[in-house]
Residue, then its C-alpha position, 0 to 999 in steps of 0.5 A: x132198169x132197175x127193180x125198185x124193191x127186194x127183200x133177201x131174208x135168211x142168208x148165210x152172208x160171206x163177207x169181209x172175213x166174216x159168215x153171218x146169218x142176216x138180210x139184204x134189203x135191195x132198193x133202187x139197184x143198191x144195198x139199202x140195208x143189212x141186219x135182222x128183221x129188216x121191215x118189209x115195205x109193201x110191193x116189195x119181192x122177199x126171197x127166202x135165201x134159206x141159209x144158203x150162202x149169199x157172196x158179193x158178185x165176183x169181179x173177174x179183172x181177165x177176160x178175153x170176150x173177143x169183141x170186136x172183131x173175133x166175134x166168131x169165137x164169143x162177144x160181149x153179149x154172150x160171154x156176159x151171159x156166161x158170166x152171170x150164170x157162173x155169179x161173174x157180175x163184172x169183168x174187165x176185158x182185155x186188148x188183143x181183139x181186132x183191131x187191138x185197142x191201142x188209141x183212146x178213141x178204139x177204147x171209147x168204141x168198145x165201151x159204145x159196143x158194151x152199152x146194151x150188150x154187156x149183162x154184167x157191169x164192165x170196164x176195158x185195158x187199153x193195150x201197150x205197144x212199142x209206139x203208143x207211149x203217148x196215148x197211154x200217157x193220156x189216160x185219165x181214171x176211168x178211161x181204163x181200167x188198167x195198161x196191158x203189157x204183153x211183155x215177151x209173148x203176143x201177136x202182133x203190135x200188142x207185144x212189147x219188147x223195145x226196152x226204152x218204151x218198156x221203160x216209158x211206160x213204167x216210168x209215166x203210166x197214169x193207171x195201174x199195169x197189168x202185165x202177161x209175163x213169158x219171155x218170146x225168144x226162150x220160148x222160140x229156142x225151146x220150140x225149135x228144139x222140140x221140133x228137132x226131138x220130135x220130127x216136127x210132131x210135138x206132143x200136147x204135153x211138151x207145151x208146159x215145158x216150151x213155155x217153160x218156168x224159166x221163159x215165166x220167172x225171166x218176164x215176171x222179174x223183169x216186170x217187178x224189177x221195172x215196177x220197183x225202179x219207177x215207184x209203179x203200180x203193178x199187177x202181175x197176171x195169171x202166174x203159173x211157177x213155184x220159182x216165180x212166188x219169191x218175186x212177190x210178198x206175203x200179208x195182207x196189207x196194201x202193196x203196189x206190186x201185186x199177184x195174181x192166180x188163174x182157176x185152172x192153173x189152182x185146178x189142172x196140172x200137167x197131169x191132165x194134158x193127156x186126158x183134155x189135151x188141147x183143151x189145155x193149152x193155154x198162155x202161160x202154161x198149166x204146170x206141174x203138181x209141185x208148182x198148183x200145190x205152191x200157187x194154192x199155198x202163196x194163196x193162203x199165205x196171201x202172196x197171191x192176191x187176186x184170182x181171175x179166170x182169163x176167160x179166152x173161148x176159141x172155136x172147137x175147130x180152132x182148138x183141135x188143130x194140131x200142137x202147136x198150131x192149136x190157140x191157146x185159151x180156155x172158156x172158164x167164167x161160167x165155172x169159175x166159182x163152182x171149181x173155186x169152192x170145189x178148190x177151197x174143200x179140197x184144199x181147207x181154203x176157207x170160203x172167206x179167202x175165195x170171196x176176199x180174192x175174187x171180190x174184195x181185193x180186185x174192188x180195192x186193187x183198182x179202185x171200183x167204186x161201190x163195189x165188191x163188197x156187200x156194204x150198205x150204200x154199195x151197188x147190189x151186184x150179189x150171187x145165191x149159192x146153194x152149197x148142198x146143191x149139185x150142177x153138172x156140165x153138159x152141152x146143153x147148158x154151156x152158154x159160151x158162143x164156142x159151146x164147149x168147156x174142159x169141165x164138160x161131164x163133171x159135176x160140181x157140189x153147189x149150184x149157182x142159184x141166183x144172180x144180182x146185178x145191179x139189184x137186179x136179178x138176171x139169172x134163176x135156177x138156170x135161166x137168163x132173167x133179163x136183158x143186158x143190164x151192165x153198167x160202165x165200172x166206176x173208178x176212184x181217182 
């Protein structure tokens, strides 16, 4: 349900490149007007924003919330909850649960399984597997957000590696491919020889280079080879490599072949392994210096597109079996925003930048319907954040089901003040307002 009436006043709004000092007007869960002096109907709650920054809510397009199945390390309900703390007000979650999501009819239960769980609007992959050709060919808008291919590196059926059904399906998916690129056998051939070197005691830091730049930049070209052979639409997860930004092209403009970056491989380097250790092992792997420093510049340079979390939360027991034994995935959306303005200062990104690709861009990349945008007529999915604020990470306010975050004891500039969505506002001064109030994500045709 929807509040009927609220009045942001006073906000310094970032949208569609520009920074304006304006109001919102939020009626009946949607943008009902933006300007100056907007006139203030009786009943209705006024916010005083007081110059802080007012973004469109982000659209995370990689979240791994482990529903169904896995529910042990996080679910719906509670990584949304994460979500919204870290102004995420709508994700797209992926394949690999259990059982993975390869028929329509598994796709359909996990959008049943949202309804009433999800506190940010959501939307779901079907997987790809070497026999689900036909179901994917079935698809119709709306029903996915995109096909998850696990082109080289994945448990189980959800790994793709028969050339013909790669073929296939670049050749005859009706939605976007989305596309996890490492390639299985190299990485197989590097782990054995480090098994060798190291007596079977592999050392955390040698993950970078078992899942190396090349096993990356082998998959990745081989996604954008297919892509450009069958005319497809294609968008490139988590890239991690300096080698692997010539594959794609610079400028914003409208392209089928699309990038993306993850908050901590633009945060972390390899730097960080012995300090976090296996709270850094994640797929593909965070790499070295030079190649951070190449991923935040291909972001300026607008080769890079999109910038996501892959949020995948394991238990800390999971987490602290030993390498390489240890899962990979790292809790991130209740953080991402704060690291990524902590990652625009440091970097003299503009702010503009972080919204257009955390925003913007995924709402015009798969085609969200009344979304992304801070547009009269839009859905009021919005975030308040206080730049001269401060949050830090402790145990107590990690709302992750694992509990745990590799940014715990660090503290942030800025302070995620309030989140809308869906005009309604579910989070507050470090508070869930509301119950689950996430809708099923609208797509064009």
């Amino acid at each position: 349900m929807t509040n009927q009436a609220t009045l942001i006043i006073n906000a310094a709004i970032v949208n569609e490149g520009r920074l304006t000092e304006e109001d919102v007007l939020i009626k009946n869960g949607r943008i009902e007007a933006i300007g100056v002096n907007i006139s203030v109907p009786n009943g209705l709650e006024v916010i005083d924003a007081n110059g802080k920054l007012l973004l469109p809510g982000l659209i995370d397009d990689q979240v791994h919330f482990r529903e169904p199945g896995l529910t042990h390390k996080g679910g719906i309900r509670s990584e949304s909850m994460a979500a919204i703390a870290g102004g995420v007000t709508s994700f797209m979650d992926m394949p690999n649960v259990d059982p993975p999501t390869l028929t329509r009819e598994l796709l359909l239960q996990k959008y049943e399984i949202a309804r009433g769980k999800a506190h940010a609007n959501y939307a779901f992959y079907m997987g790809s597997s070497n026999d689900n050709i036909d179901e994917i060919k079935s698809l119709q808008a709306g029903d996915a957000c995109g096909v998850k291919i696990f082109m080289g590196a994945s448990t189980g059926n959800l790994l793709v590696d028969d050339n013909d059904a790669l073929e296939q399906i670049f050749a005859e998916s009706p939605v976007l491919i989305v596309t996890h690129c490492e390639d299985t056998p190299m990485i197989d051939k590097n782990l054995e020889a480090a098994k060798l070197k190291y007596d079977g005691e592999i050392p955390i830091s040698e993950h970078p280079a078992i899942r190396s730049v090349d096993a990356c930049y082998k998959s990745s070209s081989k996604a954008v080879s297919l892509a450009k052979k069958h005319g497809s639409k294609l968008h490139v997860l988590h890239l991690t490599t300096a080698k692997e930004m010539e594959l794609f092209e610079t400028g914003d403009h409208k392209k089928n072949i699309t990038a993306e970056v993850c908050v901590h491989h633009l945060y972390f380097n390899d730097s960080s392994y012995d300090q976090l250790g296996s709270k850094m092992v994640c797929n593909p792997a965070i790499k070295t210096r030079a190649d951070q420093i190449a991923l935040i510049n291909a972001l300026k340079e607008d080769r890079i597109d999109i910038i996501a979390t892959d949020h995948a939360p394991h238990t800390s027991e999971e987490k602290a079996k030993p390498y390489p034994n240890c899962p990979s995935g790292i809790p991130l959306v209740q953080h991402s925003l704060l690291a990524l303005l902590e990652i625009s200062r440091e970097n003299n990104i503009p702010i503009e930048t972080i919204v257009k690709k955390t925003s913007h861009a995924v709402a015009d990349r798969y085609g969200i319907i009344d979304r992304g945008y801070i547009r009269e007529g839009y859905w009021a999915d919005l975030v308040l954040v206080d730049p001269k604020g401060s949050q830090k990470v402790t145990s107590d306010n990690i709302l992750y089901e694992c509990g745990w975050s590799p940014f715990e004891g660090h503290c942030f500039d800025g302070l995620i003040e309030m989140t809308f969505v869906n005009g309604l506002k579910v989070f507050e001064d470090g508070k869930i307002l509301s119950e689950p109030s996430g809708k099923k994500l609208d797509f064009r045709s």
